[in-house]
C-alpha positions as a printed NumPy array, in Angstrom:
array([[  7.867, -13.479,  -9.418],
       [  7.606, -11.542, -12.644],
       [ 10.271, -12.327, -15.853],
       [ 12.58 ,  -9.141, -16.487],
       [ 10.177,  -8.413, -19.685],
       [  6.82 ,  -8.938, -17.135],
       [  8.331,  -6.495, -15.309],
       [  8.659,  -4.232, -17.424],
       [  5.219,  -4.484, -19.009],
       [  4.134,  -4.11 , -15.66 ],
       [  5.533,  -1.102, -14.329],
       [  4.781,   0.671, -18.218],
       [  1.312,   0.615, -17.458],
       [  1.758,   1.538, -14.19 ],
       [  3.816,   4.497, -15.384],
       [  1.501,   5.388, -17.957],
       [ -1.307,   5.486, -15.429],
       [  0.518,   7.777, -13.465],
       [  1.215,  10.216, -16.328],
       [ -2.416,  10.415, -17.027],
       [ -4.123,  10.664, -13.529],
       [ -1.254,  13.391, -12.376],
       [ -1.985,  14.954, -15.807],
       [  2.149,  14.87 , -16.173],
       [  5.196,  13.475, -18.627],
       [  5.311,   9.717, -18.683],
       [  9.309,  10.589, -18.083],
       [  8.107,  12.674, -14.505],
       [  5.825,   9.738, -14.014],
       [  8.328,   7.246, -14.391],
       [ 10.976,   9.402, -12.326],
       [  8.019,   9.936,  -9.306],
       [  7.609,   5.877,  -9.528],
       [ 10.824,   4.686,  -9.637],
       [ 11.518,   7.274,  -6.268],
       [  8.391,   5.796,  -4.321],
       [  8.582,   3.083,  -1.982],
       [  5.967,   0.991,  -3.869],
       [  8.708,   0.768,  -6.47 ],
       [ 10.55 ,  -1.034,  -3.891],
       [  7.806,  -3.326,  -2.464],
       [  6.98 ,  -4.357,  -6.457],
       [ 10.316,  -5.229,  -6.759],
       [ 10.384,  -7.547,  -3.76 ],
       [  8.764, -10.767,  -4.408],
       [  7.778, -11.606,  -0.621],
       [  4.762,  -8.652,  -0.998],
       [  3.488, -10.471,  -3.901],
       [  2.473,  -6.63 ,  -4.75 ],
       [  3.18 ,  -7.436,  -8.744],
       [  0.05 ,  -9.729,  -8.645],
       [ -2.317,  -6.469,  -8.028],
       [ -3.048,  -4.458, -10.982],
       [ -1.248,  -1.37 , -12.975],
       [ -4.246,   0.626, -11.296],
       [ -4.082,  -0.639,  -7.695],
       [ -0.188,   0.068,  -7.55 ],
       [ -0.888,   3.219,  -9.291],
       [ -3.354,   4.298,  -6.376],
       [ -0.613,   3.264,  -3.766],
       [  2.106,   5.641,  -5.572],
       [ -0.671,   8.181,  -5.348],
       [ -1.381,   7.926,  -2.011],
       [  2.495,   7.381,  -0.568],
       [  2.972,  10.506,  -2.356],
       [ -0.335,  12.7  ,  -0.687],
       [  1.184,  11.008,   2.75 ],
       [ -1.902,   8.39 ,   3.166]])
């Protein structure tokens, strides 16, 4: 599992990702993220989900949030 401070790297980028492919605030992007079930599946070490990259888990917000 990630340190606090990985963490937290890690789900910047993510956010930031977000903010640009959704062409919205990195605040909204952070809000939509921290909302989305991938949120809770990076947060849980047993999906080893915070190995992938900011892009990949970026995708999977994307696509929990069109309903794929």
């Amino acid at each position: 599992m990630l340190r606090p401070d990985q963490m937290w790297y890690k789900i910047g980028g993510v956010v930031m990702l977000l903010a640009e492919r959704l062409q919205i605030s990195p605040a909204r992007a952070l809000d939509l993220f921290y909302r989305s079930r991938t949120c809770d599946q990076l947060h849980d070490p047993a999906t080893l989900l915070y190995t992938f990259s900011d892009a990949y888990i970026a995708d999977e917000v994307i696509a929990e949030q069109q309903g794929l």
